[in-house]
BALO-595583 format. One line per 10 residues: number of its first residue (from 1); for each residue x, y, z of N, C-alpha, C. Coordinates in Angstrom, 2 decimals, always signed. Example, Ala and Ser with C-alpha at 12.3 -4.5 7.8 and 13.67 -1.06 7.14 Angstrom:
<atoms>
1	+13.19/-5.69/+7.80/+12.30/-4.50/+7.80/+13.20/-3.30/+7.80  +12.85/-2.25/+7.08/+13.67/-1.06/+7.14/+12.90/+0.03/+7.87
</atoms>
This chain:
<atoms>
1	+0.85/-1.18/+0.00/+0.00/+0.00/+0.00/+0.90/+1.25/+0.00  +0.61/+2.23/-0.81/+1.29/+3.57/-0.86/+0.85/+4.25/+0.19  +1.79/+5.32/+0.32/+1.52/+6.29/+1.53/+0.75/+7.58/+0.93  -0.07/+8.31/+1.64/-0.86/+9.11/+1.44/+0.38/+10.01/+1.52  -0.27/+11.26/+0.43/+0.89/+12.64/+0.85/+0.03/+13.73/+1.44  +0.71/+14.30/+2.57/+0.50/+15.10/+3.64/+0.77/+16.50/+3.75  +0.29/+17.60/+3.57/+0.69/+19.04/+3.23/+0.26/+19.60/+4.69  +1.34/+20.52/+5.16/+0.55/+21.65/+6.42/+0.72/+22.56/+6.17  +0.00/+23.98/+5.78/+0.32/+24.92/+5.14/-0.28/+25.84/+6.44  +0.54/+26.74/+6.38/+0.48/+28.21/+7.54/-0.10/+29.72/+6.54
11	-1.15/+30.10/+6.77/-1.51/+31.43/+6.01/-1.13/+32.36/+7.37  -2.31/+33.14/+7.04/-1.97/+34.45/+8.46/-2.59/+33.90/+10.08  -1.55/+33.44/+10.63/-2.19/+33.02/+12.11/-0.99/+32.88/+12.96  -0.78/+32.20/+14.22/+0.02/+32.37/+14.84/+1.08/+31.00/+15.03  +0.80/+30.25/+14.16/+1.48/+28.43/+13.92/+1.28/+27.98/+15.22  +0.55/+28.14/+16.19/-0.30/+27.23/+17.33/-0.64/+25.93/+16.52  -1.48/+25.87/+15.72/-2.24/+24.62/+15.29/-0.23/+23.87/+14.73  +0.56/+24.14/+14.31/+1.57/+23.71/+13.86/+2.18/+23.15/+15.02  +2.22/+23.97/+16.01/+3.21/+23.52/+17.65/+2.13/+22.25/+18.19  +0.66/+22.31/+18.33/-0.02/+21.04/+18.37/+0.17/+20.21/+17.37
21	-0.01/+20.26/+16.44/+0.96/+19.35/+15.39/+2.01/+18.35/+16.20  +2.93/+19.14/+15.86/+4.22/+18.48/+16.86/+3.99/+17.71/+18.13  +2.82/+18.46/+18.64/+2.86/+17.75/+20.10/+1.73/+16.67/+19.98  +1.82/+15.94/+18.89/+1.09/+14.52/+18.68/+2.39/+13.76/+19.22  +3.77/+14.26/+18.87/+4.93/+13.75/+20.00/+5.45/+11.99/+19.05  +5.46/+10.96/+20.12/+5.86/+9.90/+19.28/+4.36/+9.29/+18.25  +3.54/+9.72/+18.18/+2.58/+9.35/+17.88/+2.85/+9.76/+15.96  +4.12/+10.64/+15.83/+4.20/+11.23/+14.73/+4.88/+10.56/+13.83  +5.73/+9.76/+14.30/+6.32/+8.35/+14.08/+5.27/+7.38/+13.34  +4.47/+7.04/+13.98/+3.31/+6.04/+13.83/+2.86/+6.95/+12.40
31	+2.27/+8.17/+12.17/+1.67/+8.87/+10.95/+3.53/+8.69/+10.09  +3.85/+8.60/+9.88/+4.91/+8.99/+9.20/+5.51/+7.88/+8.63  +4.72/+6.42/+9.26/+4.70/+5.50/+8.23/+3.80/+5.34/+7.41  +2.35/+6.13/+7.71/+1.41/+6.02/+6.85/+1.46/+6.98/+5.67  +2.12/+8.35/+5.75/+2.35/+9.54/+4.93/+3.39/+9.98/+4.81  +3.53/+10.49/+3.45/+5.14/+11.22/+3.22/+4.35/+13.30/+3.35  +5.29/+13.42/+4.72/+5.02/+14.96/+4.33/+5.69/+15.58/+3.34  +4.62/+16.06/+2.44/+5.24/+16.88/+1.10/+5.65/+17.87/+0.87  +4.52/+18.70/+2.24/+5.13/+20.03/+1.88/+4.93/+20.82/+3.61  +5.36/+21.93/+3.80/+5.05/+22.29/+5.23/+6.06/+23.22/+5.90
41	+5.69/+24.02/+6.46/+6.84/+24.84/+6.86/+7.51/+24.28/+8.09  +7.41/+23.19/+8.13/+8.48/+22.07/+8.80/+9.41/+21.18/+8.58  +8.99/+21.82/+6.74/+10.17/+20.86/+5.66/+10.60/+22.11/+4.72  +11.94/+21.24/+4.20/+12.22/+22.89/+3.18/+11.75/+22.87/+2.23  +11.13/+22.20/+1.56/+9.99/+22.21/+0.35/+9.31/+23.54/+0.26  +9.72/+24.35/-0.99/+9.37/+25.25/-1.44/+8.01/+25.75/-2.33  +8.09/+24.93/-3.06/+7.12/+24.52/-4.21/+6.48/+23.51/-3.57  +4.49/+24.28/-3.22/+3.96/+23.29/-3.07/+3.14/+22.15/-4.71  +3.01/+20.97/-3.81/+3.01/+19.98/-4.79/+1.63/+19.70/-5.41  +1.94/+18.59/-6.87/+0.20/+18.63/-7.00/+0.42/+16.76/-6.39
51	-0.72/+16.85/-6.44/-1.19/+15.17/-6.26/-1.40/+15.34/-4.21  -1.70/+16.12/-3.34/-1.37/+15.88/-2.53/-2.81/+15.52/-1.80  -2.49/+14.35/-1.05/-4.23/+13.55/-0.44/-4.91/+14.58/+0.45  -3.98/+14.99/+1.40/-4.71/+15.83/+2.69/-3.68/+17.07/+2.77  -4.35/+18.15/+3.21/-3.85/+19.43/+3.23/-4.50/+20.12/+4.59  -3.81/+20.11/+5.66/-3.82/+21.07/+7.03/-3.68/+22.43/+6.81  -4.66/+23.03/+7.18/-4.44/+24.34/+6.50/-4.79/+25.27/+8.08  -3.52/+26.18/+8.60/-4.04/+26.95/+9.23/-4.20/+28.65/+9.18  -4.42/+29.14/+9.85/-4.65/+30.84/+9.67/-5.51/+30.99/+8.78  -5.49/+32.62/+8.56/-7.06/+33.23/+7.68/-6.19/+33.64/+6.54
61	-7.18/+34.05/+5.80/-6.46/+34.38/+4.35/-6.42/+35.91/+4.23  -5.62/+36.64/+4.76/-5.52/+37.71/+4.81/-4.63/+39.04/+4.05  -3.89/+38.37/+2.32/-2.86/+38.95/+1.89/-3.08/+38.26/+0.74  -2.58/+39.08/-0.23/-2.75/+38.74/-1.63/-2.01/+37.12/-1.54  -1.04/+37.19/-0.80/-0.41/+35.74/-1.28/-1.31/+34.87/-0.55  -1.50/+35.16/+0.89/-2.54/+34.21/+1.50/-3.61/+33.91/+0.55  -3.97/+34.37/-0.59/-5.22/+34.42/-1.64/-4.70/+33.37/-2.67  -3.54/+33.60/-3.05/-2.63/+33.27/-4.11/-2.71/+31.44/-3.82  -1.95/+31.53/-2.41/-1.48/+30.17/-1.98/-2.79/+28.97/-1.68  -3.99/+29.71/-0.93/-5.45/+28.86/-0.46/-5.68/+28.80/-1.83
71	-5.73/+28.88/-2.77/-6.47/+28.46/-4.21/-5.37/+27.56/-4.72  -4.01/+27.76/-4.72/-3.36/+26.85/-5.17/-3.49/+25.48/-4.16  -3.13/+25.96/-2.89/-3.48/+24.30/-2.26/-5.42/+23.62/-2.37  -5.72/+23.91/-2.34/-7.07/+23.61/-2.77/-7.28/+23.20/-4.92  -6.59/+23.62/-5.43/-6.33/+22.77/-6.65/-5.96/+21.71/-6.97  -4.64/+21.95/-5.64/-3.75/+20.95/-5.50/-4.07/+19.72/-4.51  -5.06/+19.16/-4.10/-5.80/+18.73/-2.32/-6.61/+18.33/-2.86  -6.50/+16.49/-2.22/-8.20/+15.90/-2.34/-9.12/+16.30/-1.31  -8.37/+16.53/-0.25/-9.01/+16.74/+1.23/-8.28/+18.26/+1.82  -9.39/+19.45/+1.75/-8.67/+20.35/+2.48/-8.75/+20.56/+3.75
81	-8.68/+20.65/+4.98/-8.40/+20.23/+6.38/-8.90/+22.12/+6.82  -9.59/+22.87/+6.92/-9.44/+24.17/+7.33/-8.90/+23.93/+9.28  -7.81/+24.20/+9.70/-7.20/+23.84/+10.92/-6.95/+25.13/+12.09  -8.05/+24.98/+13.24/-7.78/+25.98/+13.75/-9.06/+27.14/+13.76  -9.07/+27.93/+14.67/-10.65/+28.77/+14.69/-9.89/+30.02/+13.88  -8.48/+30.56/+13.34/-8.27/+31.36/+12.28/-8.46/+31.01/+11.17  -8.49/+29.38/+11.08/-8.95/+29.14/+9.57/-10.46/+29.37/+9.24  -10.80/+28.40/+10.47/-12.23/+28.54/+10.66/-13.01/+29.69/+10.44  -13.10/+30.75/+11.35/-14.10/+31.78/+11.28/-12.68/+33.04/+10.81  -11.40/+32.83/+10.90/-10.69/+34.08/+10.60/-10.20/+34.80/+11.93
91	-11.28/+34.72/+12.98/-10.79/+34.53/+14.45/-9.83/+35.87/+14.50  -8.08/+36.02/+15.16/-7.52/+37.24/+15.55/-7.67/+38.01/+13.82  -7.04/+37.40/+13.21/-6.58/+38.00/+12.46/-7.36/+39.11/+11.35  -8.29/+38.66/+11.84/-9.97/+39.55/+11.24/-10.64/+40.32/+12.10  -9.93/+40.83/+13.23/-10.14/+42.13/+14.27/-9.76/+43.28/+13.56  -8.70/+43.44/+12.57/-8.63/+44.54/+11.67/-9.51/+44.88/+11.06  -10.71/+43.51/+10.61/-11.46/+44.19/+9.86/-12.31/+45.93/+9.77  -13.23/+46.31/+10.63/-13.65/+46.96/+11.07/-13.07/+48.41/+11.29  -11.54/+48.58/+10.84/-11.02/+49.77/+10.92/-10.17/+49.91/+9.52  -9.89/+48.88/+8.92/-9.42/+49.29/+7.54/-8.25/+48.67/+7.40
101	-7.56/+48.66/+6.18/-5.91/+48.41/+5.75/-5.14/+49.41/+5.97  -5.66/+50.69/+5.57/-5.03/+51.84/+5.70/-4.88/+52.72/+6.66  -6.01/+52.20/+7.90/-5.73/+52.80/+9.55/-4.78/+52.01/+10.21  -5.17/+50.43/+9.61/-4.13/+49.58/+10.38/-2.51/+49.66/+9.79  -2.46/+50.03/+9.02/-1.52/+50.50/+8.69/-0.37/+51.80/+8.84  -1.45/+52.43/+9.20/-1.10/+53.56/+10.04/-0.51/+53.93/+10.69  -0.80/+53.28/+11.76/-1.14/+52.62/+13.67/+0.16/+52.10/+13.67  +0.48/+51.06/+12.77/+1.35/+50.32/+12.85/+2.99/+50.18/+12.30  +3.15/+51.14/+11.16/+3.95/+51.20/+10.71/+4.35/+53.00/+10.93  +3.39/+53.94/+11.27/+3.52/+55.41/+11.20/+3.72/+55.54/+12.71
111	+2.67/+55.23/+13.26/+2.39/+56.08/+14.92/+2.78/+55.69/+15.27  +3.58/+54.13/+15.52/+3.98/+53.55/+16.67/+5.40/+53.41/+16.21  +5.70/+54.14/+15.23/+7.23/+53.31/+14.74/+8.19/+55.22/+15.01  +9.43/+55.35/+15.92/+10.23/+56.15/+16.01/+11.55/+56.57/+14.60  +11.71/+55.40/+14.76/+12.88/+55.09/+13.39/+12.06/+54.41/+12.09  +12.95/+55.87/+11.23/+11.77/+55.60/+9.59/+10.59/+55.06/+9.64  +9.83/+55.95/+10.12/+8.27/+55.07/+10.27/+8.17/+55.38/+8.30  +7.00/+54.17/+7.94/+6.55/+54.32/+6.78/+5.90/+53.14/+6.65  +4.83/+53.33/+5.33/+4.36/+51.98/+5.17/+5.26/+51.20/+4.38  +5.64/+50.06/+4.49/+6.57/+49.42/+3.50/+5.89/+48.77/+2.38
121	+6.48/+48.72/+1.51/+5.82/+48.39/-0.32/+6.20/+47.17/-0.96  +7.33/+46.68/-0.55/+8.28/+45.90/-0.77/+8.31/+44.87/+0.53  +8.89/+43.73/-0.32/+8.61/+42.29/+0.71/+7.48/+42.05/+1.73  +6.39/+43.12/+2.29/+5.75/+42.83/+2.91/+4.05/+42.40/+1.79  +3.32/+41.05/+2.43/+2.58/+41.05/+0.92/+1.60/+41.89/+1.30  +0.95/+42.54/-0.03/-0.08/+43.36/+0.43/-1.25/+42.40/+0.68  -2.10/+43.62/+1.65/-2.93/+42.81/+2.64/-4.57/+43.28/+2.03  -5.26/+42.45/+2.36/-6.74/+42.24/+1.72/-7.30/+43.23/+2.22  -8.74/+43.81/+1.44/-9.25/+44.28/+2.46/-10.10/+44.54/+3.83  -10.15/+43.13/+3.55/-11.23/+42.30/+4.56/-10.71/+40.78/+4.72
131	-10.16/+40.14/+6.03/-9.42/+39.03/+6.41/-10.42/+38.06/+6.58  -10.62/+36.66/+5.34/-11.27/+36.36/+5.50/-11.52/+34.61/+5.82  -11.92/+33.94/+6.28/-11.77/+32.12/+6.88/-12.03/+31.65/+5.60  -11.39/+30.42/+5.47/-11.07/+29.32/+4.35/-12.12/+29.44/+3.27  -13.11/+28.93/+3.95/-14.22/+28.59/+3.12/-15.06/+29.76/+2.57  -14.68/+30.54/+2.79/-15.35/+31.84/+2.03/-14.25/+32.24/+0.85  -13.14/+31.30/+0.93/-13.01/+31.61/-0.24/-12.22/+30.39/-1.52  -12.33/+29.10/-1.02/-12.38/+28.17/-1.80/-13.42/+26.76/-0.37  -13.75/+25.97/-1.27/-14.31/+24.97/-1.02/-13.25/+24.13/+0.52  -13.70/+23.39/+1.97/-13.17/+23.22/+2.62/-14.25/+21.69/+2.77
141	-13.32/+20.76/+3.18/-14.28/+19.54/+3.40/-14.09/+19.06/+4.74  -13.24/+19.78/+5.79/-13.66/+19.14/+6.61/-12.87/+20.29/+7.59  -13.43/+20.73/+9.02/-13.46/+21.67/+9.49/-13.10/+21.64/+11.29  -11.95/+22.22/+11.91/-11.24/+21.69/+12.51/-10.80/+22.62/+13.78  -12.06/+23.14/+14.41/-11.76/+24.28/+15.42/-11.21/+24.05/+16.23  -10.74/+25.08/+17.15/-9.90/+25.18/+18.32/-8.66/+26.29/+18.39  -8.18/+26.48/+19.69/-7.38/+27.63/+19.48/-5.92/+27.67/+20.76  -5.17/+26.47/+20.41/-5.24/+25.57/+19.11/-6.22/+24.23/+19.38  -6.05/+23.59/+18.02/-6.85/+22.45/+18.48/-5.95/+21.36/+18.80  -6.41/+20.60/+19.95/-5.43/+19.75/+20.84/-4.78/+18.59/+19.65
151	-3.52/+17.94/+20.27/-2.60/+17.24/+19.66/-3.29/+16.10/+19.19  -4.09/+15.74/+20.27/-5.08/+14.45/+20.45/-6.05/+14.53/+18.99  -6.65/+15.76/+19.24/-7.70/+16.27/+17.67/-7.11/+16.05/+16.54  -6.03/+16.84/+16.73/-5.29/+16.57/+15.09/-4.88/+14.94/+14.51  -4.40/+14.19/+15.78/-4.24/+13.02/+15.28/-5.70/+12.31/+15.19  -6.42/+12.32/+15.36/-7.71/+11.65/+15.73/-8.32/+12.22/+14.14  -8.16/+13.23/+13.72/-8.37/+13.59/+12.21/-7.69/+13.17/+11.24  -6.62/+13.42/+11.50/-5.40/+12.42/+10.58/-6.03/+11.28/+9.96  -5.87/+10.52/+11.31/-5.95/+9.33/+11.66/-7.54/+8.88/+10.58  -8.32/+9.31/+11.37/-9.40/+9.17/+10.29/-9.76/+9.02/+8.96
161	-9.10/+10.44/+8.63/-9.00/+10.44/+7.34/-8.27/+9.61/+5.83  -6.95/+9.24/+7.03/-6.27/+8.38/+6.30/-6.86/+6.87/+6.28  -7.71/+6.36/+7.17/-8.56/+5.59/+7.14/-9.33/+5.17/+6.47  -9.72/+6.51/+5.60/-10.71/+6.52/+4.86/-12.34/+6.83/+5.16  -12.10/+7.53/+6.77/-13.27/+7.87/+7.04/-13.28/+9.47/+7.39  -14.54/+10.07/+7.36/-14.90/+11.28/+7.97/-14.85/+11.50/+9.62  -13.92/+12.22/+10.13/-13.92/+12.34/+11.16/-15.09/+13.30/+11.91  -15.54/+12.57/+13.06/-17.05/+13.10/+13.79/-16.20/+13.86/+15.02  -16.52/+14.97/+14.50/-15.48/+15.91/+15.60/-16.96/+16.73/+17.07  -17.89/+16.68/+16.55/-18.72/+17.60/+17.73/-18.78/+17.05/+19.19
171	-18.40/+16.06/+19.43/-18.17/+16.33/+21.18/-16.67/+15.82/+21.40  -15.39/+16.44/+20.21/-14.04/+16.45/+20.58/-13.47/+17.85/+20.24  -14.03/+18.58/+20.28/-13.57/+20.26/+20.01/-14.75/+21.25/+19.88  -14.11/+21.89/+20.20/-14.78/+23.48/+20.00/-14.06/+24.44/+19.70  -14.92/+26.29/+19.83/-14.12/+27.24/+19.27/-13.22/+27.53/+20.62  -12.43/+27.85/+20.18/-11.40/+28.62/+21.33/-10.74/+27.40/+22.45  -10.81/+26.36/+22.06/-10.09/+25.13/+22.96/-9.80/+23.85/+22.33
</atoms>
């Protein structure tokens, strides 16, 4: 039997759901005979891949590339995983909404900065104007709250999935735990 390939992709959030990741601990061993991770900011794999079975996806999509990258992994993904209550509802990273790109920008790069304040143009990606959760803006099949969501959850989804089943998550998570 071939191994399933395994993607964890980080948009705009705080890589919590990534550090629970990890803390599935030796249990990661056990997945790692079932899957080759393909791509992930835990590997140096640059170029994400096509053909890939399951795709962990955390943070909101909040930047042209965050836009760029959720449509490419979702082209690329039999199973997209939305991971985390920033993927989920968009959660911190969609508290900007409500005041703008260009106040938050402001605030952040003008008023609070002593040395060369400015907005920067270059290397930073430009940012949306409204930060928004997975599924509002490509298709998500299976949905994965918490903040983060425990080590136990993530493998218990994995696990499932690679199984070949739908994982029944409503009395093993919620928002914000």
């Amino acid at each position: 039997m071939s191994k399933l390939r395994l993607a964890t992709v980080w948009l705009d959030g705080c890589s919590g759901c990534h550090m629970s990741f990890l803390d599935i601990d030796d249990a990661l061993i056990t997945l790692l005979e079932r899957v080759d991770l393909v791509y992930s900011p835990l590997v140096d794999t640059k170029v994400f891949p096509e053909g890939v079975d399951i795709s962990l996806v955390e943070g909101a999509v909040s930047s042209e590339e965050d836009l760029r990258k959720i449509r490419m992994v979702r082209e690329h993904s039999k199973i997209l995983v939305s991971l985390g209550d920033c993927a989920v509802t968009a959660n911190v990273p969609s508290m900007r909404n409500p005041f703008g790109v260009m106040a938050v920008c402001e605030r952040a790069y003008r008023e609070n900065v002593k040395l060369d304040p400015g907005i920067p143009d270059q290397v930073v990606p430009k940012l949306l104007d409204r930060v928004r959760p997975i599924h509002e803006v490509v298709p998500v099949d299976v949905f994965v709250p918490g903040c983060p969501p425990s080590a136990s959850v993530i493998q218990y989804v994995l696990m499932e999935l690679i199984d070949g089943r739908w994982p029944e998550l409503s009395t093993r998570t919620r928002f914000g735990a």
